[in-house]
C-alpha positions as CSV (number, residue, x, y, z in Angstrom):
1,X,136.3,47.9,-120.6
2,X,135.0,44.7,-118.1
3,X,134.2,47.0,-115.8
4,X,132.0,48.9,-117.9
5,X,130.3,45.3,-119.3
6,X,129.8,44.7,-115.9
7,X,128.1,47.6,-115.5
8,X,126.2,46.8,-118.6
9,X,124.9,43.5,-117.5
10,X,123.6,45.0,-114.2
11,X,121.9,47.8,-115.8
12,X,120.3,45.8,-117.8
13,X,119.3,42.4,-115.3
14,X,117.4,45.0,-113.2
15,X,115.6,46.9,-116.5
16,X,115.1,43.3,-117.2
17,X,113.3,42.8,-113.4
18,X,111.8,46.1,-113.4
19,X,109.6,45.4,-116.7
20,X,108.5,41.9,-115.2
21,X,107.6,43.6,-112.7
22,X,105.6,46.3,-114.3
23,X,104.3,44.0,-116.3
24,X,103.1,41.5,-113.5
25,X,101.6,44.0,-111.5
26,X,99.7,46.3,-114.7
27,X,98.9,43.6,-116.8
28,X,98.9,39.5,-114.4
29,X,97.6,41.0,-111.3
30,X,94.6,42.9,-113.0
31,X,92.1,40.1,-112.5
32,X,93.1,39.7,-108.8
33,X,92.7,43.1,-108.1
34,X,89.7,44.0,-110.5
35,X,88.2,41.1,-108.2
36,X,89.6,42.9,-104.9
37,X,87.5,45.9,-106.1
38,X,84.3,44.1,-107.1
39,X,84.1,42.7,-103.6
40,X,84.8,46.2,-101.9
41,X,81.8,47.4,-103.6
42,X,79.3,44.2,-103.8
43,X,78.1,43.2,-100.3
44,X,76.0,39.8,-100.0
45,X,74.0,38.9,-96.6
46,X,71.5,36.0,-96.3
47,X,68.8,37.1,-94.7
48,X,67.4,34.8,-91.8
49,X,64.2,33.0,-92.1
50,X,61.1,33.7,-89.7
51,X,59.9,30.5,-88.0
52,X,57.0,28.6,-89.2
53,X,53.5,28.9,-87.2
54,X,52.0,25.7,-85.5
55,X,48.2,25.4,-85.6
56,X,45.9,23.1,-84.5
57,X,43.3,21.4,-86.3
58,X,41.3,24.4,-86.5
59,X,43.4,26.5,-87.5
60,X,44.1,28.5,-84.2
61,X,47.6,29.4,-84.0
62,X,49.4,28.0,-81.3
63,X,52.7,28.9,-81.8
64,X,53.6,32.3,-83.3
65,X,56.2,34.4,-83.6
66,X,56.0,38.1,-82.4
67,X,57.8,40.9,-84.7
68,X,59.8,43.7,-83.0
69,X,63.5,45.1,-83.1
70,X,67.0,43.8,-81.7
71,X,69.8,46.6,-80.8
72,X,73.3,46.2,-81.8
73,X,76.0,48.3,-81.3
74,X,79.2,49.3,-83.8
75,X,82.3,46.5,-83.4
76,X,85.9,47.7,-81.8
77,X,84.4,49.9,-79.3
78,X,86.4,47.6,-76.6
79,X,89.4,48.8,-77.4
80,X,91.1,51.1,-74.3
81,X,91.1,54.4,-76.5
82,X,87.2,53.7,-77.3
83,X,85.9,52.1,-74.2
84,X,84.6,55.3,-72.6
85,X,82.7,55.2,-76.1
86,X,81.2,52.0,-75.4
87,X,79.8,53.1,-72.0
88,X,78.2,55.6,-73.0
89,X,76.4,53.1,-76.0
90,X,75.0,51.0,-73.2
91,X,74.3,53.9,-70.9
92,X,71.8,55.0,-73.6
93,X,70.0,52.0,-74.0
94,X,69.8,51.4,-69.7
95,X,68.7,55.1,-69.7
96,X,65.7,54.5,-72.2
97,X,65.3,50.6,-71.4
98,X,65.4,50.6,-67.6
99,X,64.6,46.3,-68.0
100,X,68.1,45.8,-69.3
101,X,71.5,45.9,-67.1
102,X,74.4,47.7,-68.0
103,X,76.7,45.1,-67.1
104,X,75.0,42.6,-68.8
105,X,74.9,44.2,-72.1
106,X,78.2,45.5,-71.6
107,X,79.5,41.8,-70.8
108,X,77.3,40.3,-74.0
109,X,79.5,42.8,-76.7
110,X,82.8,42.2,-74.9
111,X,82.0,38.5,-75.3
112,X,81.6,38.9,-78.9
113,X,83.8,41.7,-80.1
114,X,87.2,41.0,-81.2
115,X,89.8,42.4,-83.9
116,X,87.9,39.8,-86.9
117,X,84.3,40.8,-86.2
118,X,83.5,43.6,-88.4
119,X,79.5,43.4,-88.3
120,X,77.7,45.6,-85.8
121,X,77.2,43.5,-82.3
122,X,74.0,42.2,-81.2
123,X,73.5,43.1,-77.5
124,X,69.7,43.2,-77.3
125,X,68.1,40.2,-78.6
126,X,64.3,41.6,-79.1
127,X,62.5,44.6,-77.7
128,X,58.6,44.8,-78.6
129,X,57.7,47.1,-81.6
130,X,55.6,49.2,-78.9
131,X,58.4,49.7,-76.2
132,X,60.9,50.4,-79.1
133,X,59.1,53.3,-80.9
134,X,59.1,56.1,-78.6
135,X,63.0,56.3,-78.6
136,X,63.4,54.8,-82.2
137,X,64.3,58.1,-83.9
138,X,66.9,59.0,-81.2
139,X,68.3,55.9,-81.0
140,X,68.8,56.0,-85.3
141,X,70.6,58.4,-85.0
142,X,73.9,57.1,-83.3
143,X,75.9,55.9,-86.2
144,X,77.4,53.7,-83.1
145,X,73.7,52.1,-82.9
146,X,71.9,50.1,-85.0
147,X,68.4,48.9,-84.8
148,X,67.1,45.9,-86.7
149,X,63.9,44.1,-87.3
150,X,63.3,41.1,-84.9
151,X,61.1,38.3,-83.5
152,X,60.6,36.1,-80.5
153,X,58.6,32.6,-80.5
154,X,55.3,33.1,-78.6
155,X,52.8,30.6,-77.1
156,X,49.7,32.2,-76.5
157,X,48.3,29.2,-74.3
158,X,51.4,29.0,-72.0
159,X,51.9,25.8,-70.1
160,X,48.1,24.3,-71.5
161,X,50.7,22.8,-74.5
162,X,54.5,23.0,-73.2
163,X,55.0,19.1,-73.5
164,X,53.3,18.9,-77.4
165,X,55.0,22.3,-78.8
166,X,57.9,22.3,-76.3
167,X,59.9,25.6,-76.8
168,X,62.2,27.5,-78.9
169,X,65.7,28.7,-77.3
170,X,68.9,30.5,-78.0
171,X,71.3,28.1,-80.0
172,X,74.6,26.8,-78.5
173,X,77.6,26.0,-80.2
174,X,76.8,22.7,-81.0
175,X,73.3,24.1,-82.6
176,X,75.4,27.0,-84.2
177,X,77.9,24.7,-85.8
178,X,75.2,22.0,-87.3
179,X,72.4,24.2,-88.5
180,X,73.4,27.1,-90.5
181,X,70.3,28.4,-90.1
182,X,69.9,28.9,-86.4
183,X,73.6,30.3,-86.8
184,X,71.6,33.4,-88.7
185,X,68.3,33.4,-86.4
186,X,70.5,32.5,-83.3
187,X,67.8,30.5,-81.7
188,X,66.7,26.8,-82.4
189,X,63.7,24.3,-81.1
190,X,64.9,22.6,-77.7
191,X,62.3,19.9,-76.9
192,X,59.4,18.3,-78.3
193,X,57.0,19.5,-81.4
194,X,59.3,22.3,-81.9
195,X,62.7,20.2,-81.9
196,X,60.9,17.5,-83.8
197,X,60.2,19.4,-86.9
198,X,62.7,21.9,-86.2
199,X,64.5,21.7,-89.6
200,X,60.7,22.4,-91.4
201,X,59.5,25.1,-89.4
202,X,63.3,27.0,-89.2
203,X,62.8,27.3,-93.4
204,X,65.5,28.7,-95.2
205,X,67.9,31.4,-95.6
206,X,67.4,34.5,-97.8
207,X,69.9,35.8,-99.7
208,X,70.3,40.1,-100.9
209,X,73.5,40.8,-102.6
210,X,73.7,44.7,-103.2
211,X,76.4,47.2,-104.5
212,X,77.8,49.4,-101.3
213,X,79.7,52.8,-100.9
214,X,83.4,53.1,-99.4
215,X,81.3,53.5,-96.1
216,X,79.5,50.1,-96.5
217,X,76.2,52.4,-97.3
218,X,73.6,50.8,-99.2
219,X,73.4,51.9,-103.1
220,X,71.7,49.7,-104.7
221,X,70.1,46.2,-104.3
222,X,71.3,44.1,-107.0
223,X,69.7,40.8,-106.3
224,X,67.2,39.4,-103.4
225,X,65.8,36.3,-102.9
226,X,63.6,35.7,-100.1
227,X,63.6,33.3,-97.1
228,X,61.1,30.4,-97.1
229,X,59.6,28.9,-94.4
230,X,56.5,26.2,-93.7
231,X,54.1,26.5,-91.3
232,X,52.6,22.7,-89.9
233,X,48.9,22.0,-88.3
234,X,48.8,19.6,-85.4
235,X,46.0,16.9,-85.2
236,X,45.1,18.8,-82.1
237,X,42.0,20.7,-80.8
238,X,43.1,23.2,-78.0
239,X,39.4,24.0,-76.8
240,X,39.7,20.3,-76.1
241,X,43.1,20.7,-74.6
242,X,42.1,24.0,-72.3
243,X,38.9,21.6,-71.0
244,X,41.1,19.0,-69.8
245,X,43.6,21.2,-68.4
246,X,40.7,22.7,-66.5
247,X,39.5,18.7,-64.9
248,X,43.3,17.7,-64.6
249,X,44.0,21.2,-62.1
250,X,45.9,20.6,-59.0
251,X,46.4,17.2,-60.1
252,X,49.7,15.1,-61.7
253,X,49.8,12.5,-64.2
254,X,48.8,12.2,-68.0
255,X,46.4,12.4,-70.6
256,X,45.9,11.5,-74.0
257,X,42.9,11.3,-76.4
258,X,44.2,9.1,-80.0
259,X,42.1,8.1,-82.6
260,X,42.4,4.6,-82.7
261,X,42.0,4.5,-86.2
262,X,44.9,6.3,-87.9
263,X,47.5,7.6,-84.0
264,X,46.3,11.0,-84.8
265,X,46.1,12.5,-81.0
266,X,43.6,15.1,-80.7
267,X,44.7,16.1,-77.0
268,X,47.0,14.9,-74.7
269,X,48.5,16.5,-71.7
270,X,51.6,16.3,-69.3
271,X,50.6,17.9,-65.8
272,X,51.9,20.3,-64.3
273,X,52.9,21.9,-67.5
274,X,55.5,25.2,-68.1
275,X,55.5,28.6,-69.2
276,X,57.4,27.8,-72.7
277,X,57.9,31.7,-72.9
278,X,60.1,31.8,-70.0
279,X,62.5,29.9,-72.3
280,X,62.7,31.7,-75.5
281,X,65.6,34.8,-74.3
282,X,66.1,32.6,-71.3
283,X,64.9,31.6,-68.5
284,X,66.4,33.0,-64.4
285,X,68.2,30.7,-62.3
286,X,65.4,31.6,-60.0
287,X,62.8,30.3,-61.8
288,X,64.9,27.2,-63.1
289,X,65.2,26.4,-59.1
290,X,61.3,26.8,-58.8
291,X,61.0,24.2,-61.6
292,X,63.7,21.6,-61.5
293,X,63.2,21.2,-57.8
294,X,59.3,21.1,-57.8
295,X,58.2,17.2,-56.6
296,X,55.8,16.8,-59.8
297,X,58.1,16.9,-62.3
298,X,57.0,20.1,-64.3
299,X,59.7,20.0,-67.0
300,X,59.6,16.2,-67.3
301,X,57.0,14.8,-70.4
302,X,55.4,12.1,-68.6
303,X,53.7,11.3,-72.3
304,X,56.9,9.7,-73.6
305,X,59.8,10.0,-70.9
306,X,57.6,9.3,-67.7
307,X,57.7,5.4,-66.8
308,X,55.5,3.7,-64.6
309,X,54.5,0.3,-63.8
310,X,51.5,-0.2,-65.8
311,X,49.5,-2.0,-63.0
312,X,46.4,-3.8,-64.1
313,X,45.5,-2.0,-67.0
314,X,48.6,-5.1,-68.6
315,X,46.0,-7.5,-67.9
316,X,43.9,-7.7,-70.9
317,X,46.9,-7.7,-72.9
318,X,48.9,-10.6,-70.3
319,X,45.2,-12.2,-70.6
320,X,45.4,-12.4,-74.7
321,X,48.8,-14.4,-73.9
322,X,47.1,-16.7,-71.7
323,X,44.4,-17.6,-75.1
324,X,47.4,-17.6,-77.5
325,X,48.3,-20.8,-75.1
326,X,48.0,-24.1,-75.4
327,X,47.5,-24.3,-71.2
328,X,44.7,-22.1,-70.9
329,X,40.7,-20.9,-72.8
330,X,38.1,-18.1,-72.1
331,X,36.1,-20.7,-69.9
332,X,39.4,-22.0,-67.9
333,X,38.9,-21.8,-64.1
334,X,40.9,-20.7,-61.9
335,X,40.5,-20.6,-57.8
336,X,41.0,-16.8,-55.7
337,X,41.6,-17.8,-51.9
338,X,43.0,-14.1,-51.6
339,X,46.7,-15.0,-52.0
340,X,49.3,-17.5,-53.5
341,X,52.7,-19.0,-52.2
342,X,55.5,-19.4,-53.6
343,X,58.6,-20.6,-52.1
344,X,58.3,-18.7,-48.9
345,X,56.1,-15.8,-50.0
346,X,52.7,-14.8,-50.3
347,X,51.5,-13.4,-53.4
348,X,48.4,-11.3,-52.8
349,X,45.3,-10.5,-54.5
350,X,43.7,-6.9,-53.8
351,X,40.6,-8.4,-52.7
352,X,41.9,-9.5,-48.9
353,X,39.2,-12.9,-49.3
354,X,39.8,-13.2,-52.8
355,X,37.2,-13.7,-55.9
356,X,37.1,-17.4,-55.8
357,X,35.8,-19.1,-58.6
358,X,37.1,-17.1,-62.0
359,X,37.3,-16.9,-65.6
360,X,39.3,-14.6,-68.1
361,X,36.3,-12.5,-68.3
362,X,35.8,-12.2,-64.6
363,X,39.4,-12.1,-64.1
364,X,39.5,-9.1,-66.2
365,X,36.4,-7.4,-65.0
366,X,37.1,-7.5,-61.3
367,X,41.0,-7.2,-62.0
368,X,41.6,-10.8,-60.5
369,X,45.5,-11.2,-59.3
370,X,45.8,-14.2,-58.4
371,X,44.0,-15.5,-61.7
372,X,47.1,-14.0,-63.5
373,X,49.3,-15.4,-61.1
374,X,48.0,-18.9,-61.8
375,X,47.9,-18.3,-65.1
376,X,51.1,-16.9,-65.6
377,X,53.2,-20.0,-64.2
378,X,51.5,-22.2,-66.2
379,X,52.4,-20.1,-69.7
380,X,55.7,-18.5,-68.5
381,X,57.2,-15.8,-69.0
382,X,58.7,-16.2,-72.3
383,X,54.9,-16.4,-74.1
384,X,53.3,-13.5,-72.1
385,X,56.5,-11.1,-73.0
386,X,56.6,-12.4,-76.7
387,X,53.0,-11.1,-77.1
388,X,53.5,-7.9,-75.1
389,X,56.5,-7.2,-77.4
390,X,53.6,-7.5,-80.3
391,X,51.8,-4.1,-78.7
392,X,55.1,-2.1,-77.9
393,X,55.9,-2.4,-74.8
394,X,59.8,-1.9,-74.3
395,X,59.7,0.1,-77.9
396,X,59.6,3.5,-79.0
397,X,55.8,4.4,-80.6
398,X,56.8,6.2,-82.7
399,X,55.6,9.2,-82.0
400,X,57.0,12.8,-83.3
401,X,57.8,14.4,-80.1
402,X,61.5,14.3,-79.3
403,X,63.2,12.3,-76.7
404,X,60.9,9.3,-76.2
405,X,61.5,6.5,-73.8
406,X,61.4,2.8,-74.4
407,X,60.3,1.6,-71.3
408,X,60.7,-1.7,-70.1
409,X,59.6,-4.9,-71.3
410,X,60.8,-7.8,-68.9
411,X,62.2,-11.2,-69.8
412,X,64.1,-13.6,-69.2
413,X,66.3,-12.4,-71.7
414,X,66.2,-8.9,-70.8
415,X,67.1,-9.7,-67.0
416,X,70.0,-11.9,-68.7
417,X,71.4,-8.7,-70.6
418,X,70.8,-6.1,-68.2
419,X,72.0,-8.1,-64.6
420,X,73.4,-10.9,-66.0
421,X,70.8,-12.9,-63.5
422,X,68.4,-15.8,-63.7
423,X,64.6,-15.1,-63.9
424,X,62.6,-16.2,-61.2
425,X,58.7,-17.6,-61.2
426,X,58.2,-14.8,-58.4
427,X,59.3,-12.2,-61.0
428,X,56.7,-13.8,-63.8
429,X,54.1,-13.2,-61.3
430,X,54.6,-9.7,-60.2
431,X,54.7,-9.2,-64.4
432,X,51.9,-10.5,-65.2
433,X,49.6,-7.9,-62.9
434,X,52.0,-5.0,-64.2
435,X,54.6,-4.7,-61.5
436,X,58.1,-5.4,-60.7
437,X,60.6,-4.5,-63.6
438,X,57.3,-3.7,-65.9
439,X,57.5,0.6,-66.8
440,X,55.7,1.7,-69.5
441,X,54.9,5.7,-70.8
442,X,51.2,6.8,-71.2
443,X,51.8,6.8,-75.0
444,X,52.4,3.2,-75.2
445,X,49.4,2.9,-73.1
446,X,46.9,4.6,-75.4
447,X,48.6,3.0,-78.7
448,X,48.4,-0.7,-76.9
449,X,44.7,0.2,-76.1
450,X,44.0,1.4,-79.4
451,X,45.4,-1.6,-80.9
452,X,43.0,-3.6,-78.7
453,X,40.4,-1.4,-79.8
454,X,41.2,-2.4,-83.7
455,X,43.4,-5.3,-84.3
456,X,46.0,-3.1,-85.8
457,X,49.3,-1.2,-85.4
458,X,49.2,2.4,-85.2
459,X,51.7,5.5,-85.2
460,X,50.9,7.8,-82.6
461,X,51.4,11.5,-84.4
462,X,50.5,15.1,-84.0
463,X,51.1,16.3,-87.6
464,X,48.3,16.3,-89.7
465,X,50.2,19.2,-92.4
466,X,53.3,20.1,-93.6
467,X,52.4,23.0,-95.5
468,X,49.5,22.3,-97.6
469,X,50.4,18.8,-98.0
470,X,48.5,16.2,-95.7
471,X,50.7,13.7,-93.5
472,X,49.0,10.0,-93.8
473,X,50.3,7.2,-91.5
474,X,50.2,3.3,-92.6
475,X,48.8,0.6,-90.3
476,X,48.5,-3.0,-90.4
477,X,47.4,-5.8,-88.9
478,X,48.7,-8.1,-85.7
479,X,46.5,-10.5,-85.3
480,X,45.5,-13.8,-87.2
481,X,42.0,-15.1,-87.8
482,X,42.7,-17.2,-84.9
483,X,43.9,-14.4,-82.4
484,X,40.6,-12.4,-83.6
485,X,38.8,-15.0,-81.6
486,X,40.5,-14.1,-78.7
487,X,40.3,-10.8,-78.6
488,X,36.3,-10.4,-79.3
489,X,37.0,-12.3,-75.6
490,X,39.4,-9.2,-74.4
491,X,37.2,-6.7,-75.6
492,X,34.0,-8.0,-73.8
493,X,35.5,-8.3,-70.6
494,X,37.2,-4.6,-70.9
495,X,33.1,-3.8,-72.0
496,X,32.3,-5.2,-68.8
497,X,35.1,-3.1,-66.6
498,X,33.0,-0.1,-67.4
499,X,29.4,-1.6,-67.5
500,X,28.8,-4.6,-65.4
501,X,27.8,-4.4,-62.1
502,X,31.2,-6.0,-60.6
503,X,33.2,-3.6,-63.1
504,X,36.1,-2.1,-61.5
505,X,35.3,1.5,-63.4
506,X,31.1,1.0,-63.5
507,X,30.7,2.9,-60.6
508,X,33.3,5.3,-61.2
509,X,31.8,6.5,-65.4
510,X,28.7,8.6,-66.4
511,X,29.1,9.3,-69.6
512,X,26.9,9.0,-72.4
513,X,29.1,7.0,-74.7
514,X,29.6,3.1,-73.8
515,X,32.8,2.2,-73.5
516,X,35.7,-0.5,-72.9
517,X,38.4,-0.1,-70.8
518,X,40.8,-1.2,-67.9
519,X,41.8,0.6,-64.6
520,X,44.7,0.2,-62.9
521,X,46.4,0.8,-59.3
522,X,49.9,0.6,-59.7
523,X,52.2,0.4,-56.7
524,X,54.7,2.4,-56.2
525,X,56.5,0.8,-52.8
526,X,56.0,-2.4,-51.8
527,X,53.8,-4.4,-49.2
528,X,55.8,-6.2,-46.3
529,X,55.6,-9.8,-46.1
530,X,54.5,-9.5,-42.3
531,X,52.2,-6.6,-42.7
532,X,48.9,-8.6,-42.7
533,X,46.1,-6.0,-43.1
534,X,46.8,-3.9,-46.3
535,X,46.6,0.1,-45.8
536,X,44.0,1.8,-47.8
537,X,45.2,4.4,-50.3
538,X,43.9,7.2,-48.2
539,X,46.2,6.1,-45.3
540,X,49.4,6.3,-47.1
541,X,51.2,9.4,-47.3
542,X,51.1,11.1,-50.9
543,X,54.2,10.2,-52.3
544,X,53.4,6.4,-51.8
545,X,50.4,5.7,-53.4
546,X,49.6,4.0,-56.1
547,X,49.6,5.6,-59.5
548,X,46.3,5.4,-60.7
549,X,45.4,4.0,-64.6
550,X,42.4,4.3,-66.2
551,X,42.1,3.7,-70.6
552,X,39.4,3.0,-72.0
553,X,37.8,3.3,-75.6
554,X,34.6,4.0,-76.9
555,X,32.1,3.7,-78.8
556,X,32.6,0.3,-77.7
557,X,30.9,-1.1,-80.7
558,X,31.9,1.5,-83.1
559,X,35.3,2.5,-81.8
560,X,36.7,5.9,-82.6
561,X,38.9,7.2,-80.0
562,X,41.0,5.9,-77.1
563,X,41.5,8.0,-73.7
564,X,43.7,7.4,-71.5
565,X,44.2,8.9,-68.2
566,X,46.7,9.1,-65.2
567,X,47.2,10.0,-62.3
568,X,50.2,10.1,-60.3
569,X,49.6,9.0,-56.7
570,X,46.0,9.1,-57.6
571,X,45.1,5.3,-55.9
572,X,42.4,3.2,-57.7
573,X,42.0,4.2,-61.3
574,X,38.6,4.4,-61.5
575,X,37.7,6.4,-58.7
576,X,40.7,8.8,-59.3
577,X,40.1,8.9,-63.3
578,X,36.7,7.9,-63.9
579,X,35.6,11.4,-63.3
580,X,37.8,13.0,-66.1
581,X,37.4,10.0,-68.7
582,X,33.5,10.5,-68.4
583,X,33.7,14.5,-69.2
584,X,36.6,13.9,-71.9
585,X,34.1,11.8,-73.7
586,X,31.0,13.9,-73.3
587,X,32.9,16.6,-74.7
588,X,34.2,14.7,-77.6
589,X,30.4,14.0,-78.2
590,X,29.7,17.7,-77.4
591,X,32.4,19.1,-80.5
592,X,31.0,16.7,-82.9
593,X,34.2,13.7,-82.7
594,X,31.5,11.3,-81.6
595,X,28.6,10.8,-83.3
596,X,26.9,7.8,-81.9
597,X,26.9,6.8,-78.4
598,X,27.3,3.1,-78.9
């Protein structure tokens, strides 16, 4: 009789787990696997964005993006019972696309293939709609190959604008793992414009959710929403850009042309430029070599990350800081025997018997040194750097272009920080003529001369729209009523640089706007102590001459637009610059920027 109860009770414990079993799978576990189901038959993909177009102020596309098709290839194929299949994939496409290496594509899907990748393998990143469509049919008909729309970034003025757009490139893994978005396009801006505003001209991601067959074919679209994107025009004028281009040829340095106004830059130019399309799929180790070895500096954006010591063209700006002084006036005289000492040194002017008798406006006319030295030990350096600091120098302007350098301001505080040293009166002097520690870009260069040109602070900026929506920039004023007299006095001796007889640039201009300005030689090795006649530029070797500086701005009554110009290992500014600053301005007049000549 217990043995039968037994019985009983087990009989009826596993009924018992049976039915909450049935009942957990039939009736609890319906949600989970009606949801199971939904997904086996719903498919969602977002749908990459295309990249926004750049323009320039006319409306000329300078950046666009060119549509064609990318190849991918079915996922697993790596395994050793389907490699043979695999082969023959990439055989196919080498057989039709001869450009493309079997062992590189081959390498690309083994790279990516694995056991958890179930979407079909991208192996050919973009192949032109042209070069694609006489085996397109063929090709859509491998259920192993899959061909999908595409587009590559394209500059149709090559290296005319690599430092302003910079380039688009594949995205890393650091790219990949911040931006969602160049996770979908797999490419992302690298440098400059296009790295700048990279998160407005990416857009956004699409979405299309769709219901799907057991064999992940297409039924029906159920939802789509489209990617957006927005295109941005640049302040730019590339006929401008393609003239100056043209006068810079064969030449290294700088240019830049900013309305003094409002920062807006209208051209400016880092030379010798880049192909920015030998970046986009990436560029050969060969060509790489060509460009990272090359002596001028291709890749490098002189605009913002080039530093140089800003020579004389720091003088009407060291010459304001002289005013702002208690020690020194417009009319103070100062004596130019060709040289100073100091301690045991000689300090030497460029002018081997000196200018003599000068003033500030002389001083800045004739680009007096040892005016500034003079003038610089009586107001130290503290003053001259706290007034420099008021146009920039050792600061960022501002500017949208990715990467930019701050340069360097010297001090005494700055040496302090940075050596841990005492400041010398030998160190104030080299300062105050633009050399020793002094490095500045061409950026802050044309925004310090603008601010000379105006009396006010501006943002140097390429964007002019975002879209539809202009992009304004707020200046203000850095100078007091005082300070105003002052620089009436900077601004006529820069008037004289470039129209008296004894200006340093007179003879070097012909242009049909009057203008104000400053040239500069800045050294780039020093002059022995011992060495007692001073080589002309022409006698040094290439690599050790002086930069030459020449920025100006003009109308000098009415002014509009500051250029400024550099060239590397050029010598004196105005006979190496004068040329290009005279035909940048004529054109300016010639495309209707200028109106009035004076």
């Amino acid at each position: 009789m217990i043995r039968i109860k037994i019985a009983i009770g087990i009989f009826i414990t596993i009924l018992f787990i049976l039915i909450v079993k049935i009942y957990y799978i039939s009736v609890k576990s319906n949600a989970l696997y009606a949801q199971i189901a939904q997904n086996n038959i719903i498919k969602t993909e977002d749908i990459p964005p295309l990249r926004g177009i750049i323009r320039d102020n006319n409306g000329i596309a300078l950046a666009v993006n060119k549509l064609g098709f990318a190849i991918e290839i079915k996922p697993h194929l790596s395994k050793k019972a389907k490699i043979h299949t695999l082969n023959e994939k990439i055989e196919k496409l080498v057989k039709f696309f001869p450009k493309f290496k079997f062992e590189k594509l081959k390498k690309e899907y083994l790279k990516k293939d694995s056991a958890y990748v179930h979407k079909y393998i991208k192996v050919v990143r973009f192949i032109p709609y042209e070069e694609i469509i006489p085996y397109f049919s063929e090709i859509s008909m491998d259920n192993d190959i899959k061909i999908v729309p595409a587009s590559k970034r394209f500059y149709p003025y090559g290296e005319i604008l690599s430092h302003v757009l910079g380039y688009v490139a594949k995205a890393n893994i650091k790219d990949v793992r911040n931006d969602y978005v160049a996770s979908l396009t797999g490419f992302t801006g690298k440098s400059s414009i296009e790295k700048y505003y990279n998160k407005v001209l990416e857009g956004k991601e699409g979405v299309k959710i769709s219901e799907v067959s057991a064999y992940n074919k297409e039924v029906k679209v159920l939802k789509k929403v489209n990617p957006t994107k927005k295109n941005i025009t640049l302040s730019i004028d590339v006929r401008l850009e393609e003239y100056i281009a043209k006068l810079f040829k064969g030449k290294s340095g700088a240019v830049i042309v900013m309305n003094v106004k409002d920062g807006s830059i209208l051209s400016a130019g880092s030379y010798p430029g880049f192909d920015p399309n030998k970046f986009v799929n990436g560029i050969s180790f060969k060509e790489w070599h060509k460009i990272s070895t090359d002596f001028n500096h291709p890749f490098t954006n002189k605009l913002i990350n080039g530093l140089y010591p800003p020579g004389s063209i720091v003088k009407p700006g060291v010459g304001l800081s002289f005013l702002d002084s208690k020690y020194i006036n417009k009319n103070t005289i100062f004596y130019d025997p060709g040289y100073i000492e100091l301690g045991n040194r000689k300090f030497r002017c460029w002018k081997k018997n000196g200018h003599h008798k000068v003033n500030m406006i002389k001083a800045i006319r004739e680009s007096c040194d040892v005016y500034f030295y003079k003038g610089s030990l009586k107001v130290g350096i503290d003053s001259i750097s706290k007034v420099l600091d008021r146009f920039g120098f050792g600061q960022k302007t501002g500017v949208d272009l990715y990467g930019e350098s701050r340069g360097i301001l010297p001090s005494r505080k700055w040496k302090l920080d940075r050596y841990g040293k005492p400041w010398f009166q030998g160190e104030t002097v080299i300062t105050s003529i633009g050399q020793g520690y002094f490095l500045v870009t061409p950026m802050q260069i044309a925004r310090y001369t603008a601010m000379i040109a105006t009396g006010h602070t501006v943002t140097p900026h390429f964007i002019k729209k975002i879209g539809k929506e202009n992009i304004y920039f707020k200046n203000s004023s850095i100078f007091s009523k005082k300070e105003y007299r002052y620089v009436k006095t900077i601004r006529k001796a820069m008037y004289e640089v470039c129209n008296s007889p004894h200006g340093t640039a007179t003879n070097y201009l012909s242009t049909k706007i009057v203008l104000a300005g400053k040239t500069g030689t800045a050294q780039v090795v020093g002059i022995p102590q011992e060495e007692k006649k001073r080589m002309k530029e022409n006698e040094l070797t290439y690599f050790k001459r002086s930069h030459a500086w020449l920025t100006t701005y003009g109308p000098y009554k009415h002014p509009k637009y500051a250029v400024t110009v550099l060239v590397e290992h050029g010598g004196h500014g105005g006979h190496a610059a004068g040329s290009i600053v005279s035909k940048i301005y004529d054109k300016l007049y010639e495309l209707g920027y200028i109106k009035r000549t004076n």
